[in-house]
N, C-alpha and C positions, 0 to 999 in steps of 0.2 A: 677744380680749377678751370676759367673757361680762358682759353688761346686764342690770339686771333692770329690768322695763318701769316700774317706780314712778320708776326712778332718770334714764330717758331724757330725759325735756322738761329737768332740770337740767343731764344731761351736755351736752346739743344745746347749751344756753344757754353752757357753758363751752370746748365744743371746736367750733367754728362746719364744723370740717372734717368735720363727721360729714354734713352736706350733700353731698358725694360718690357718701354711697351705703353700705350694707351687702351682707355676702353669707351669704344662707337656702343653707340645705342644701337642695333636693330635697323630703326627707320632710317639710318645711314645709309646702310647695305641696301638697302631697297632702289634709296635713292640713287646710288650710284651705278646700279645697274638697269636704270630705265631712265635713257635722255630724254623723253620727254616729262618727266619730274622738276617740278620747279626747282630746287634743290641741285640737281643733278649735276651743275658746272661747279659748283660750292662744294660738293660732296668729291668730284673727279680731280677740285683742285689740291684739297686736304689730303687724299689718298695717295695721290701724287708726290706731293712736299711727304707724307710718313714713308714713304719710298724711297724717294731720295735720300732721306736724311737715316735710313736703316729702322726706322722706327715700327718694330710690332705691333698691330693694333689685333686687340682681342673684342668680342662680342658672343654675347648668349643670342643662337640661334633657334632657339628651342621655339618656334611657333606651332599655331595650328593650322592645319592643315583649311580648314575654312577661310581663313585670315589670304589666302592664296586663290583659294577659287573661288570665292563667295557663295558656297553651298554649305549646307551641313551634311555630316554625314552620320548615318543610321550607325549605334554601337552595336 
C-alpha cells in the first residue's frame, strides 16, 4: 500500500492496525541519515510523523559492506 504522509494521522485514526508497524526499504535509512540526500527532508518528515503517531517501522539491514565504502574486500 503506498501513503502519502498528509494522508497518515487519518488513515492511523481509521485502521488502529497500522500500530504494528511499517516496512522502509533500506535506502530510507540511508537517506535519513545523510542531509545532503535528496530525499533527506521526505525521509526526516515520514520518520517523524511514524514517531509521533507510535508507529514501528522495521527494515532489513542486512548489506554489504562494499555498498558503504565503495571497496571490495578480499575473502
Amino acid at each position: 500500500m503506498r501513503i502519502h504522509l498528509p494522508d497518515l494521522p487519518d488513515l492511523y485514526r481509521k485502521h488502529p492496525e497500522f500500530k504494528r508497524g511499517c516496512i522502509t526499504d533500506t535506502n530510507a535509512l540511508f537517506a535519513r541519515s545523510v542531509e545532503l540526500d535528496a530525499l533527506f527532508s521526505w525521509t526526516d518528515a515520514a520518520f517523524e510523523q511514524f514517531v509521533d503517531l507510535g508507529i514501528p517501522v522495521f527494515t532489513n539491514i542486512n548489506i554489504r559492506l562494499e555498498c558503504l565504502t565503495g571497496k571490495k574486500h578480499a575473502k
